[in-house]
Biopython code that builds the backbone (N, CA, C, O; Angstrom):
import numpy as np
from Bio.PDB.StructureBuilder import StructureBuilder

atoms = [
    (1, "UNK", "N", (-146.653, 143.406, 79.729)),
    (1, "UNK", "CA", (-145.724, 142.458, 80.286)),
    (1, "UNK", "C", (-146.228, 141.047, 79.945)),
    (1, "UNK", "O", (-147.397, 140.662, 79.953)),
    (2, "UNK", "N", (-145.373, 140.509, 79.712)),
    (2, "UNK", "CA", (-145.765, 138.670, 79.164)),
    (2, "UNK", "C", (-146.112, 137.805, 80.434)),
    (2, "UNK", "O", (-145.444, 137.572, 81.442)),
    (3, "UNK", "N", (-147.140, 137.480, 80.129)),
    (3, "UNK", "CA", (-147.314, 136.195, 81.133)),
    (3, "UNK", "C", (-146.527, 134.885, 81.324)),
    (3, "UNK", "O", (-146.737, 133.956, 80.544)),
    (4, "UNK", "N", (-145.367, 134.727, 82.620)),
    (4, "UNK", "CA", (-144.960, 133.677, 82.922)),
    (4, "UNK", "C", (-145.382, 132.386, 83.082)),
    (4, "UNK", "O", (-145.163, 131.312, 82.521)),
    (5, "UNK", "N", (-146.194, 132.863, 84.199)),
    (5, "UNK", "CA", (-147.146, 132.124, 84.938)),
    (5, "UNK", "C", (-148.152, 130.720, 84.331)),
    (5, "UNK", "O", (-149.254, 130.811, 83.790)),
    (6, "UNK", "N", (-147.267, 129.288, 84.662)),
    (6, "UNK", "CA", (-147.901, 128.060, 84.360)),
    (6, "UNK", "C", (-150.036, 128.153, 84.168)),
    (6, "UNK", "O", (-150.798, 127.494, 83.460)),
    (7, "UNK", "N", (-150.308, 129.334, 85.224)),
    (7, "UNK", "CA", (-151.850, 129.289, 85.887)),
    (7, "UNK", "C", (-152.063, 130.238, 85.780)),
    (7, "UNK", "O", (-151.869, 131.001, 86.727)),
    (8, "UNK", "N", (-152.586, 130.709, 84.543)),
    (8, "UNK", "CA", (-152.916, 132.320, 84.611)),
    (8, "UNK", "C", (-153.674, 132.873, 85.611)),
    (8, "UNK", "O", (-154.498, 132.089, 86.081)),
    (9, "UNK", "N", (-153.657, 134.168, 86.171)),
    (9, "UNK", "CA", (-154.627, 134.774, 86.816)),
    (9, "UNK", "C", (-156.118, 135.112, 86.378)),
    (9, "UNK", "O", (-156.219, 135.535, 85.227)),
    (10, "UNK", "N", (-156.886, 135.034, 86.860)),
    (10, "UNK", "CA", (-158.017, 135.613, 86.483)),
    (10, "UNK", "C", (-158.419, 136.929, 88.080)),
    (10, "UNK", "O", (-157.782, 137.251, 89.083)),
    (11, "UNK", "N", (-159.505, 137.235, 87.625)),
    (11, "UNK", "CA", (-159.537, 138.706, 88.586)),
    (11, "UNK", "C", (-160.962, 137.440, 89.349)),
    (11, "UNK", "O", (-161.644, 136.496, 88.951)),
    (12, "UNK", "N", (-160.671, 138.549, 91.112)),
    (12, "UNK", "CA", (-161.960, 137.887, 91.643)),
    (12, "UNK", "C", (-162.054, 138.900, 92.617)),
    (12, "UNK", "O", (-161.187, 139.556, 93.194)),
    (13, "UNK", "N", (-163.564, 138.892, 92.695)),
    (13, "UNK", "CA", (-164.225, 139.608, 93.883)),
    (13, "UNK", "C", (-164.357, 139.249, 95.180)),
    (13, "UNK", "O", (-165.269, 138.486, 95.500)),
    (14, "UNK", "N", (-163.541, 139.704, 96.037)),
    (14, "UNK", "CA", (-164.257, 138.829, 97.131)),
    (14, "UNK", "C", (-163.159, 139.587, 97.941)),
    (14, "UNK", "O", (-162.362, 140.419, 97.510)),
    (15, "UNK", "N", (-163.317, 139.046, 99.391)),
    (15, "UNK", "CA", (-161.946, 139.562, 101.231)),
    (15, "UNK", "C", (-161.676, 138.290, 100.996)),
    (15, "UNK", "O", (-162.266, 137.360, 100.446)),
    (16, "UNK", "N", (-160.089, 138.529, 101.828)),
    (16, "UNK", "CA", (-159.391, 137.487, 102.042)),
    (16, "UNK", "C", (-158.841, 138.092, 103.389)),
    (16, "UNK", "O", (-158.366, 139.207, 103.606)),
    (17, "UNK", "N", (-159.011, 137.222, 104.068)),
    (17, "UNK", "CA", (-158.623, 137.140, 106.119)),
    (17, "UNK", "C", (-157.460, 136.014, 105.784)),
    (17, "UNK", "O", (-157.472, 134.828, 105.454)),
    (18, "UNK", "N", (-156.048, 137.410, 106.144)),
    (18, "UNK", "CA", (-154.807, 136.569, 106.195)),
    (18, "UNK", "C", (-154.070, 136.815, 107.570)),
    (18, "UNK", "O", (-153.783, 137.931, 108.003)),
    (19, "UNK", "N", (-153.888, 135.994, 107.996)),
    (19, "UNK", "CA", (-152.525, 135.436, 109.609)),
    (19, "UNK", "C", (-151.773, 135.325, 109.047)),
    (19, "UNK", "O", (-151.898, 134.826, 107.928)),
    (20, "UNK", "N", (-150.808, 135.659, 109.443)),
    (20, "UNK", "CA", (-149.364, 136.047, 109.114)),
    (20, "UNK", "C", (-148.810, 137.058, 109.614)),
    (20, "UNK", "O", (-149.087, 138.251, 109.490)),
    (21, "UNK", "N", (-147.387, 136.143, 110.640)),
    (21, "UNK", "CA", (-146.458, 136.662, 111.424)),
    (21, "UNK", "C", (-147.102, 137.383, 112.366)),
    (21, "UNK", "O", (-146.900, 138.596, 112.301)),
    (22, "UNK", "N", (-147.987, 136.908, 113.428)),
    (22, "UNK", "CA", (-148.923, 137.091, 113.995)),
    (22, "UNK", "C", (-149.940, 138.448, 113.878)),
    (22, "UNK", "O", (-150.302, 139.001, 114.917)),
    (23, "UNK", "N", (-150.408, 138.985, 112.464)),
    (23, "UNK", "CA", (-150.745, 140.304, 112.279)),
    (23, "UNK", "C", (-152.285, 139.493, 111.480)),
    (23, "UNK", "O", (-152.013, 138.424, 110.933)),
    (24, "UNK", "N", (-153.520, 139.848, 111.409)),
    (24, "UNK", "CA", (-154.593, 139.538, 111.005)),
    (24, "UNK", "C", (-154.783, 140.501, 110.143)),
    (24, "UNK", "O", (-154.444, 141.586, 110.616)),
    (25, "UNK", "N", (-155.155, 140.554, 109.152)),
    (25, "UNK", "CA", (-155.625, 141.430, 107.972)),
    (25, "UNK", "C", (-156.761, 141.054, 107.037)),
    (25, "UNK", "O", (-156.698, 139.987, 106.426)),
    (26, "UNK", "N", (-157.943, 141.987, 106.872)),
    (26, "UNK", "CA", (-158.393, 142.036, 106.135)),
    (26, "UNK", "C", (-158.330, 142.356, 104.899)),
    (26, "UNK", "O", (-157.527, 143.287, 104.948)),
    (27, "UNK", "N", (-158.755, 142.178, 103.297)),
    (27, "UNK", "CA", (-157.744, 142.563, 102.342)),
    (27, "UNK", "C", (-158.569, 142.364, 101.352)),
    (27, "UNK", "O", (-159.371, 141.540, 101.791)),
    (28, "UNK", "N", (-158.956, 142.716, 99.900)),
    (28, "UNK", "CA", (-159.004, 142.542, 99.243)),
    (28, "UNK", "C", (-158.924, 142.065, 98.128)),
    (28, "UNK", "O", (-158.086, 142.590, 97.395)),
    (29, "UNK", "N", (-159.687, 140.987, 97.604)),
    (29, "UNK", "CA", (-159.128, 140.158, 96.541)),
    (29, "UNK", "C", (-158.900, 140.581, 95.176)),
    (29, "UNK", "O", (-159.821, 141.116, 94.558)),
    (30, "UNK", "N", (-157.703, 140.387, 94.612)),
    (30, "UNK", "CA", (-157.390, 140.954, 93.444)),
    (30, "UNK", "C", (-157.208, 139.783, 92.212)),
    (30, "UNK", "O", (-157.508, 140.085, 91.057)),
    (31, "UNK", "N", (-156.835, 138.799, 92.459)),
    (31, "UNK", "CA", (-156.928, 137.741, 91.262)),
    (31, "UNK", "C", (-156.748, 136.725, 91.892)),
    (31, "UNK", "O", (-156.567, 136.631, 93.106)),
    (32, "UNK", "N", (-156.809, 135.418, 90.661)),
    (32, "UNK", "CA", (-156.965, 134.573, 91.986)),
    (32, "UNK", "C", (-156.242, 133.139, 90.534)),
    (32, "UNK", "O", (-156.703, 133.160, 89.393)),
    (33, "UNK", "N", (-155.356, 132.299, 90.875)),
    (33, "UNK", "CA", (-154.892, 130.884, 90.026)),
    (33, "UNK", "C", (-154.782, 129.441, 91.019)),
    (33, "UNK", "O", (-154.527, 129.414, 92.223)),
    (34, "UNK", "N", (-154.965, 128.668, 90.418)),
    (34, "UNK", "CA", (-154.438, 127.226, 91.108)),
    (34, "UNK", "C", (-153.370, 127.254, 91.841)),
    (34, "UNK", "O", (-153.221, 126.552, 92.841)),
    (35, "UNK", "N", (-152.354, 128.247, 91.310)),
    (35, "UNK", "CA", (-151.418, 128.362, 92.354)),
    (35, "UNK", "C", (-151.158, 129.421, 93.747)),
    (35, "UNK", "O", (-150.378, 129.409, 94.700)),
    (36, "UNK", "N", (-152.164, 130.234, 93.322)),
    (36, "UNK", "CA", (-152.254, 131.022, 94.782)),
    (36, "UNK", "C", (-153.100, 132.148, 94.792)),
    (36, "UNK", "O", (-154.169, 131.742, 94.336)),
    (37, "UNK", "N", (-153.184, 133.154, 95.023)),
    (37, "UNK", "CA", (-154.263, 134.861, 95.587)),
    (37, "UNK", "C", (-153.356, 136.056, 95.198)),
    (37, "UNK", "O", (-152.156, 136.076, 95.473)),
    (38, "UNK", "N", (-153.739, 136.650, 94.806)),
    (38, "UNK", "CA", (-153.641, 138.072, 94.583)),
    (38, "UNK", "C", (-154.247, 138.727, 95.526)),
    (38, "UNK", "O", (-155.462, 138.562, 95.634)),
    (39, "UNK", "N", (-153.555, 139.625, 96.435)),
    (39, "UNK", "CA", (-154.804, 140.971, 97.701)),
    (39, "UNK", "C", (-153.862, 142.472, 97.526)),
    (39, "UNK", "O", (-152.683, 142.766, 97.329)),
    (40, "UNK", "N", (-154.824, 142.998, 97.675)),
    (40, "UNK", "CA", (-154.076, 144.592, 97.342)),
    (40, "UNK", "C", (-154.311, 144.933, 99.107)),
    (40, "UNK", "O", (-155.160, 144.653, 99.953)),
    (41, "UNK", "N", (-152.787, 145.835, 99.045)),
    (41, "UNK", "CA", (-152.875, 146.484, 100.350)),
    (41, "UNK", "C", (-152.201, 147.550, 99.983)),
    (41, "UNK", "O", (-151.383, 147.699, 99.076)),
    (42, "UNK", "N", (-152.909, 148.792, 101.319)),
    (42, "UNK", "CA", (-152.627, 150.276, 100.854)),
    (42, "UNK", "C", (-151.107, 150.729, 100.817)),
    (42, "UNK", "O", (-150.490, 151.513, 100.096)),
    (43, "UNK", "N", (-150.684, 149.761, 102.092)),
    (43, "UNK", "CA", (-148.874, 150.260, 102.276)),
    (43, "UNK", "C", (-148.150, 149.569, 102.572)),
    (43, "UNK", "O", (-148.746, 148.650, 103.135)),
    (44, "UNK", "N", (-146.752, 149.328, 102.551)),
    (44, "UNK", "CA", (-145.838, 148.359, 103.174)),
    (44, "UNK", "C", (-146.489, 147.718, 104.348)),
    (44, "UNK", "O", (-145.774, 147.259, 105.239)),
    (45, "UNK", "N", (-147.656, 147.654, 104.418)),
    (45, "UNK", "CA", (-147.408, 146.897, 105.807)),
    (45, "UNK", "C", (-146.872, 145.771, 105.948)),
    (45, "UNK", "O", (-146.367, 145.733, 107.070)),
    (46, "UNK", "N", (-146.672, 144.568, 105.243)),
    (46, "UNK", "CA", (-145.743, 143.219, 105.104)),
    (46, "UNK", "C", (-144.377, 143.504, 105.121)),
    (46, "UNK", "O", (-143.554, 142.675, 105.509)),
    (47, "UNK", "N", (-144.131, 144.423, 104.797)),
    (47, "UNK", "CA", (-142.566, 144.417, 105.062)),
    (47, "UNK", "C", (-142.436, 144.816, 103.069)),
    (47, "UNK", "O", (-143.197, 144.943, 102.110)),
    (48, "UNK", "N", (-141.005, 144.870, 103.363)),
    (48, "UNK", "CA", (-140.872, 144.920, 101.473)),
    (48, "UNK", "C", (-140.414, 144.091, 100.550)),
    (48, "UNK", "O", (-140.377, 144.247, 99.329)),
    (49, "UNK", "N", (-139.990, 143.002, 101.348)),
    (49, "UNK", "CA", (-139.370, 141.700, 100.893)),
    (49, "UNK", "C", (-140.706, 140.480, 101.787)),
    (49, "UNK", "O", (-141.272, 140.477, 102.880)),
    (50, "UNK", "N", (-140.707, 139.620, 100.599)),
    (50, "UNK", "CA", (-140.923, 138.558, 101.027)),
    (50, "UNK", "C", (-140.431, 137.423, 101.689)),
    (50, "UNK", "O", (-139.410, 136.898, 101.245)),
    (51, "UNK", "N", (-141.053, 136.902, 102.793)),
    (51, "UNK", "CA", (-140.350, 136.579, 104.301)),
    (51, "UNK", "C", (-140.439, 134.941, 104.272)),
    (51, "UNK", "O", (-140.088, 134.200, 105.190)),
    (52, "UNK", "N", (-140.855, 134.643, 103.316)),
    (52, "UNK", "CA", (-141.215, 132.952, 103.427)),
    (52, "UNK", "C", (-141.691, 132.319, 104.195)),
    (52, "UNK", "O", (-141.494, 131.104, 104.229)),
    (53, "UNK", "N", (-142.718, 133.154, 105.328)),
    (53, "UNK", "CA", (-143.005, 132.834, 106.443)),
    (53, "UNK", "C", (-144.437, 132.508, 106.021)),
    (53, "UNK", "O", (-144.985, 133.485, 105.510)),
    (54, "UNK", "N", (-145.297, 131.269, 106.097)),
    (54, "UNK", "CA", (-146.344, 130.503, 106.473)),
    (54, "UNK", "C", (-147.399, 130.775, 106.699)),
    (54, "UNK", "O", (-147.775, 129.643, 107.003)),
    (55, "UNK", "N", (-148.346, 131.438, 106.826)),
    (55, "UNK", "CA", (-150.073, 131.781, 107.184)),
    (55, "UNK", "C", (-150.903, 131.441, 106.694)),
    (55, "UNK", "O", (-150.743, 130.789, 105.662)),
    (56, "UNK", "N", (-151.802, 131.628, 107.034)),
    (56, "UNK", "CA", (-153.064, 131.170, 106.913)),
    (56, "UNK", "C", (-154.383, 131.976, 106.014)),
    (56, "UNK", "O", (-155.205, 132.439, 106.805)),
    (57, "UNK", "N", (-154.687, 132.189, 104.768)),
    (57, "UNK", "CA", (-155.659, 132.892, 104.317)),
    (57, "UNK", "C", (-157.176, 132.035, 104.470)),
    (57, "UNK", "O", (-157.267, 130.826, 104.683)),
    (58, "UNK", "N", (-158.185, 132.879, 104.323)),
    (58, "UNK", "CA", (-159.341, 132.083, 104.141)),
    (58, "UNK", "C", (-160.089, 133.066, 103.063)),
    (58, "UNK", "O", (-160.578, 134.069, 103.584)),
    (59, "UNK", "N", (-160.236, 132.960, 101.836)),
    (59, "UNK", "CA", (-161.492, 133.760, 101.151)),
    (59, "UNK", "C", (-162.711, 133.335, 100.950)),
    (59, "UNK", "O", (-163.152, 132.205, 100.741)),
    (60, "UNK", "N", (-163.235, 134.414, 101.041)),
    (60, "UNK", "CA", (-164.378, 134.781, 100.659)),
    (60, "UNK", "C", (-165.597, 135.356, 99.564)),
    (60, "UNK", "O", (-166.420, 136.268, 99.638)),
    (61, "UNK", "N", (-165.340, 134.571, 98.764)),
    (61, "UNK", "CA", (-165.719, 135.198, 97.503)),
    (61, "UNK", "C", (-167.559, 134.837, 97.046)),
    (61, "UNK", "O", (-167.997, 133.692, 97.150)),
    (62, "UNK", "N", (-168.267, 135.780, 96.652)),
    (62, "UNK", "CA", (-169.695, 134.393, 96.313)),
    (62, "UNK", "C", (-169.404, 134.054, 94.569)),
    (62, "UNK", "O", (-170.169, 133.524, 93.763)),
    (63, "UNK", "N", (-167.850, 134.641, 94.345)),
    (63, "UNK", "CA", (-168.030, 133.782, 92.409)),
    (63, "UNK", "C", (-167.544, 133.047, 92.625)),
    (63, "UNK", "O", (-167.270, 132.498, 91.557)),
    (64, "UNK", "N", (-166.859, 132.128, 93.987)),
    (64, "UNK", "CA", (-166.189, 130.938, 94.213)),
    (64, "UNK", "C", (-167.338, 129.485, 94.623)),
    (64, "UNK", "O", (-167.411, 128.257, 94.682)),
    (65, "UNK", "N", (-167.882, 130.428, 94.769)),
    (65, "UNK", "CA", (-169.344, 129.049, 95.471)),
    (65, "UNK", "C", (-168.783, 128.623, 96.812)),
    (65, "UNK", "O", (-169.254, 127.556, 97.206)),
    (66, "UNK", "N", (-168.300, 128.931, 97.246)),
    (66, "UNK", "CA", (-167.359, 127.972, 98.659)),
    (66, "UNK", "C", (-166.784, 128.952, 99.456)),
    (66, "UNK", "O", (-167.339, 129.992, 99.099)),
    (67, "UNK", "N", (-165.992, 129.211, 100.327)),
    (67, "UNK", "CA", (-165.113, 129.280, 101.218)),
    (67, "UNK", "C", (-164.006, 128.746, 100.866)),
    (67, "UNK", "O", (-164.122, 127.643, 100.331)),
    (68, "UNK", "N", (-162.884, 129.187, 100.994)),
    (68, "UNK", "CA", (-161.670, 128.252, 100.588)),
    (68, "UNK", "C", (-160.423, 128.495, 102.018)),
    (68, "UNK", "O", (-160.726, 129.606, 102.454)),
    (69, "UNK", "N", (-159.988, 128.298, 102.327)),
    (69, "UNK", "CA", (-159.079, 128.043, 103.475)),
    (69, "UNK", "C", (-158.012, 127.467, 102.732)),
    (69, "UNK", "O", (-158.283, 126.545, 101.962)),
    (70, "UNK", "N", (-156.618, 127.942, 102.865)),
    (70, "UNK", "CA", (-154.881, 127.372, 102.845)),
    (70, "UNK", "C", (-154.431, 128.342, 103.661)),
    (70, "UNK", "O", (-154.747, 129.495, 103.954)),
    (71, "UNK", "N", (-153.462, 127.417, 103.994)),
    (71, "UNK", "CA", (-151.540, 127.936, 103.832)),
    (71, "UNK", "C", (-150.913, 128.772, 102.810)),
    (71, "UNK", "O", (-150.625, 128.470, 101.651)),
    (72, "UNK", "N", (-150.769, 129.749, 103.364)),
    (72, "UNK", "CA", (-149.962, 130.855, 102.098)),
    (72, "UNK", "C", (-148.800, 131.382, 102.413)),
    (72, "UNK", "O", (-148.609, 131.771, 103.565)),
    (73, "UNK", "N", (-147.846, 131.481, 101.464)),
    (73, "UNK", "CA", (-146.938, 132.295, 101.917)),
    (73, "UNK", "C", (-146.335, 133.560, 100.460)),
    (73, "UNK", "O", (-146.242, 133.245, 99.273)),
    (74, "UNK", "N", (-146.066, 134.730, 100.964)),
    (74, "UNK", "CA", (-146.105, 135.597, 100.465)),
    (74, "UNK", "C", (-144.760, 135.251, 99.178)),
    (74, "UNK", "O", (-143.603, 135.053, 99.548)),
    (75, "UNK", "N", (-145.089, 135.233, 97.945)),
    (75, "UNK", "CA", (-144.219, 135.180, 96.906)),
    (75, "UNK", "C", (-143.885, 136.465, 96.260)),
    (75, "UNK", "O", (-142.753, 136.505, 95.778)),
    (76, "UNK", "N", (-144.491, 137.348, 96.161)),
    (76, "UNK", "CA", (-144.129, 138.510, 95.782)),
    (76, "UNK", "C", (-144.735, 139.584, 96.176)),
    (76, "UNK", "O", (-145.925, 139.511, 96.484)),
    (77, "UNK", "N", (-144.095, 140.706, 96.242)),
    (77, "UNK", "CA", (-145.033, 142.191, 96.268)),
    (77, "UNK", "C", (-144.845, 143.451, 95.133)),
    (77, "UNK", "O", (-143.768, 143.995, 94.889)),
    (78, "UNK", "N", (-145.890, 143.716, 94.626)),
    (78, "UNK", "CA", (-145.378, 144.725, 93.574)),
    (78, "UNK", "C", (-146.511, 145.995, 93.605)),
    (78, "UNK", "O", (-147.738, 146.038, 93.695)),
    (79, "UNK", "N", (-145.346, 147.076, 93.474)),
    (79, "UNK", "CA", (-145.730, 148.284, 93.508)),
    (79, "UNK", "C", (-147.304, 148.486, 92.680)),
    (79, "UNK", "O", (-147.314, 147.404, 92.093)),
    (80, "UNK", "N", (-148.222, 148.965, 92.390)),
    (80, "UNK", "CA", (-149.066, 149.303, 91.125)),
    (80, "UNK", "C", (-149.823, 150.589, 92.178)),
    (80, "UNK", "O", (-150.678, 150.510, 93.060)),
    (81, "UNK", "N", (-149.015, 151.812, 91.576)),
    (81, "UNK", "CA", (-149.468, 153.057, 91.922)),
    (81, "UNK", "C", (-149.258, 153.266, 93.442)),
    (81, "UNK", "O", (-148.098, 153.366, 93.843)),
    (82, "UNK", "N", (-150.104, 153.328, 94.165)),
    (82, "UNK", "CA", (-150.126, 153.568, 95.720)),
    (82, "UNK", "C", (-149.881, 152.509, 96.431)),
    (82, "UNK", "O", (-149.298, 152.437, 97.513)),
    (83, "UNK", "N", (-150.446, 151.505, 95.650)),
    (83, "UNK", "CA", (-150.896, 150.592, 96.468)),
    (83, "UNK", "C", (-149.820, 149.385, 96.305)),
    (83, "UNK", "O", (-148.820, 149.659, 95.641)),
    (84, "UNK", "N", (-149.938, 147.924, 96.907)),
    (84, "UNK", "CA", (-149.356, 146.614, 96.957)),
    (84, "UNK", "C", (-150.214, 145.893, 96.325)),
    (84, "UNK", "O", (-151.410, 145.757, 96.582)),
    (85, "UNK", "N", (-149.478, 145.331, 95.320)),
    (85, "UNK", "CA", (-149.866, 143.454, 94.991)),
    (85, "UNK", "C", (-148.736, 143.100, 95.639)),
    (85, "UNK", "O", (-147.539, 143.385, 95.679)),
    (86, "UNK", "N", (-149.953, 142.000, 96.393)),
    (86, "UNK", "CA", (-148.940, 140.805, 97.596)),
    (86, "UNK", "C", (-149.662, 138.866, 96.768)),
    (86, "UNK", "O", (-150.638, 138.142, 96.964)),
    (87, "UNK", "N", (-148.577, 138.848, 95.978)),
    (87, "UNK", "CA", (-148.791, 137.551, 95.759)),
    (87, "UNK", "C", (-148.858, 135.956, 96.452)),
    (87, "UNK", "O", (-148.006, 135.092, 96.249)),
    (88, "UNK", "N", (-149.460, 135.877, 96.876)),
    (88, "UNK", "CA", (-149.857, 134.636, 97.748)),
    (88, "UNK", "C", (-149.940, 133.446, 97.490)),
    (88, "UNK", "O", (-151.049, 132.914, 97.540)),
    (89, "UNK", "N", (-148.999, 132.834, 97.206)),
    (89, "UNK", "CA", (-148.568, 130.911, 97.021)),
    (89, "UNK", "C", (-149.256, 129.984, 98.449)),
    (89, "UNK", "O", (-148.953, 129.881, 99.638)),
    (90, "UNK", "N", (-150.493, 129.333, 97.412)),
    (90, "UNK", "CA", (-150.660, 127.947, 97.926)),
    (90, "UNK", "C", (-149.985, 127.233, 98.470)),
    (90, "UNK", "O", (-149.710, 126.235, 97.804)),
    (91, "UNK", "N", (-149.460, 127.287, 99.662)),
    (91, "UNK", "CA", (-148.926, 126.128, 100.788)),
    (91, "UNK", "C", (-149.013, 125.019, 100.380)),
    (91, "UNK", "O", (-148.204, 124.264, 99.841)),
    (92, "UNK", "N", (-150.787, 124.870, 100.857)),
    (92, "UNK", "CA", (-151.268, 123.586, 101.056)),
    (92, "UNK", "C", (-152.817, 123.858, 101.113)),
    (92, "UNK", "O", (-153.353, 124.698, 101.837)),
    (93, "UNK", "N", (-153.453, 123.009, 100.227)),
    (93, "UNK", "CA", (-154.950, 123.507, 99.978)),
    (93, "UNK", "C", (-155.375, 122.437, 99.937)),
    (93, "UNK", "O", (-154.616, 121.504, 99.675)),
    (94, "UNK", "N", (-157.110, 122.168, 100.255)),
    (94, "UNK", "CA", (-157.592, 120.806, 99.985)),
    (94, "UNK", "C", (-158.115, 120.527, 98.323)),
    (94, "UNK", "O", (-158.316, 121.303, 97.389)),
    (95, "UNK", "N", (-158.174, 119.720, 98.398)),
    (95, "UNK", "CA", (-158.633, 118.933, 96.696)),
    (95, "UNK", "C", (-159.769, 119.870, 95.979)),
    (95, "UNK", "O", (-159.776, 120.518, 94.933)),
    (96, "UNK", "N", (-160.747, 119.639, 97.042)),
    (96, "UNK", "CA", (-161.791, 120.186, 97.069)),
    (96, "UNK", "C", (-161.953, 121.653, 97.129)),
    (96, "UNK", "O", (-162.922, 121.985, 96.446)),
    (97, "UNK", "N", (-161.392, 122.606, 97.667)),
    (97, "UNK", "CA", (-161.308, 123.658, 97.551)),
    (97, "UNK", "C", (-160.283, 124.566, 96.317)),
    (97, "UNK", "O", (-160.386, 125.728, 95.923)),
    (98, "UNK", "N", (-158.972, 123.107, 95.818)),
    (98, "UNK", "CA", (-158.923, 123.328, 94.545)),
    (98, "UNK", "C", (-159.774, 123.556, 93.171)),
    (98, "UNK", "O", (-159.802, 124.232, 92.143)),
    (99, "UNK", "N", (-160.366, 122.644, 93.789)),
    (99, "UNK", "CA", (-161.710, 122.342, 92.493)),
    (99, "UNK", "C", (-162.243, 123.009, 92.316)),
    (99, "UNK", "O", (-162.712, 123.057, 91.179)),
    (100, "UNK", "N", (-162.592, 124.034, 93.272)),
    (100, "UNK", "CA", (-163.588, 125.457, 93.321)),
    (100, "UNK", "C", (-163.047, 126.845, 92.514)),
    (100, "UNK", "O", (-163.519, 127.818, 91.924)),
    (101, "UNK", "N", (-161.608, 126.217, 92.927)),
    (101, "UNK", "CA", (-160.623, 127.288, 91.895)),
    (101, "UNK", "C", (-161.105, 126.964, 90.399)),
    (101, "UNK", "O", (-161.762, 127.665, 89.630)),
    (102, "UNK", "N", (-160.636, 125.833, 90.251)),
    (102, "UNK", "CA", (-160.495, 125.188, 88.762)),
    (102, "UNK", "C", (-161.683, 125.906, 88.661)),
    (102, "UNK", "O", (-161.502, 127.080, 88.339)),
    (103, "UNK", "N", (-163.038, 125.517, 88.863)),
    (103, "UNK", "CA", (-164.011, 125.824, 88.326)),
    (103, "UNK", "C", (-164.207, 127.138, 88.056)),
    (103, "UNK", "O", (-164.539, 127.545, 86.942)),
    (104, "UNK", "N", (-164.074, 127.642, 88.747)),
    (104, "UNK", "CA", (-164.294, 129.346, 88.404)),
    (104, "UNK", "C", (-163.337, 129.843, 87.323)),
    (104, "UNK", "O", (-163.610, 130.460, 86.293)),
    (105, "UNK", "N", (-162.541, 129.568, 87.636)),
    (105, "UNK", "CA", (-161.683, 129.849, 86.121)),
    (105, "UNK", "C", (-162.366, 129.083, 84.907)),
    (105, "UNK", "O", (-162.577, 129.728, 83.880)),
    (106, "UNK", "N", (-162.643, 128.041, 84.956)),
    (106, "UNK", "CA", (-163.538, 127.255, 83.525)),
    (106, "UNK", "C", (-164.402, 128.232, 83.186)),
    (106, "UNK", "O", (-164.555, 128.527, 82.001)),
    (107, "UNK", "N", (-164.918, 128.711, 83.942)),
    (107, "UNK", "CA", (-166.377, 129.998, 84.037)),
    (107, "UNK", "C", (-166.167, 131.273, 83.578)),
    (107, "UNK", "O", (-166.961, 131.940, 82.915)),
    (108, "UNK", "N", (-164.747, 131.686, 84.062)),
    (108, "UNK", "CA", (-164.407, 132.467, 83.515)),
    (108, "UNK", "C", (-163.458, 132.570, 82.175)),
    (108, "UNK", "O", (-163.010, 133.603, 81.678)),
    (109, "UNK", "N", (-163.295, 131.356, 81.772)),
    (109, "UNK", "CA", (-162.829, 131.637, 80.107)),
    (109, "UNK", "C", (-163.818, 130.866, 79.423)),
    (109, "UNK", "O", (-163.501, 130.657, 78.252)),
    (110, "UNK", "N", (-165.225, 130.235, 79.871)),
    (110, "UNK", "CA", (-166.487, 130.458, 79.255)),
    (110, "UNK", "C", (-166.905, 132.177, 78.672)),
    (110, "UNK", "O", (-167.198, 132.652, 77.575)),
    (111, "UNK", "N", (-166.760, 132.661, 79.894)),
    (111, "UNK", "CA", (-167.328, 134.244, 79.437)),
    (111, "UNK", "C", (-165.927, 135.266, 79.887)),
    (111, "UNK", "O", (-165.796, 135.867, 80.953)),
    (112, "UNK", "N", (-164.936, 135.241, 78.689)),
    (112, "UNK", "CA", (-164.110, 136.390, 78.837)),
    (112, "UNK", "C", (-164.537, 137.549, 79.497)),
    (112, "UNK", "O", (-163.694, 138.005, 80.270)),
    (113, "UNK", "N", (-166.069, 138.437, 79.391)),
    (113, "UNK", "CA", (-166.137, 139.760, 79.988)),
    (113, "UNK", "C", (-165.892, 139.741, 81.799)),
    (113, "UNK", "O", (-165.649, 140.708, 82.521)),
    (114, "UNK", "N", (-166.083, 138.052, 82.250)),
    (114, "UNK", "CA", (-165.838, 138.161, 83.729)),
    (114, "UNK", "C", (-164.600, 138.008, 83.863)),
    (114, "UNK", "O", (-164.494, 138.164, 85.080)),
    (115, "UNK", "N", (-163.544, 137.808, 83.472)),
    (115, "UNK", "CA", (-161.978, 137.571, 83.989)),
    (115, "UNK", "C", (-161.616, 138.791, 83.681)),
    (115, "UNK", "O", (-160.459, 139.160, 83.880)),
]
sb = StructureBuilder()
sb.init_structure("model")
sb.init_model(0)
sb.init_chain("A")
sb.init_seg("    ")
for serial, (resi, resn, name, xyz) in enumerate(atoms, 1):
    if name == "N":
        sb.init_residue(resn, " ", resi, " ")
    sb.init_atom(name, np.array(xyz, "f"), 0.0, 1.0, " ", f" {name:<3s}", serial, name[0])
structure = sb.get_structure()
């Protein structure tokens, strides 16, 4: 499939603790761009449509160097086998915790074998 996407994805290791629609979830990080998170979840639990509704992620990654905290709201969900990709759009993020993005991606198309 062709890449749309202005901000390519790159893959990242790490949990992501998301609020949303008052439900707390722990989750798994699956990729990660300037414009938002990738987390895999086992089942519909979000619903099957995306709700445009507002929360709060915080990840956790150690290839990020930081902590990062936004506003997310769910842009897409797609099937892959059992499981959910739940695409997660940047709200609202600080500068600084952008930068942490940027960087890791620089890092990772330094050394293709990590993305």
């Amino acid at each position: 499939m062709k890449e749309r996407r202005r901000s390519p994805r790159v893959f990242l290791q790490g949990h992501v603790s998301l609020s949303l629609g008052g439900m707390h979830l722990e989750l798994p990080a699956a990729d990660i761009s300037v414009s938002g998170i990738g987390v895999l979840i086992d089942a519909a639990v979000l619903g099957a449509k995306p709700s445009g509704e507002v929360g709060v992620c915080r990840i956790d990654s150690p290839d990020l160097g930081g902590r990062v905290e936004a506003y997310v709201s769910i842009m897409r969900i797609r099937r892959v086998g059992e499981r959910r990709l739940v695409g997660l759009r940047f709200e609202s993020i600080s500068d600084d915790e952008l930068e942490l993005i940027r960087e890791y991606k620089r890092k990772c198309r330094e050394t293709p074998a990590a993305s």
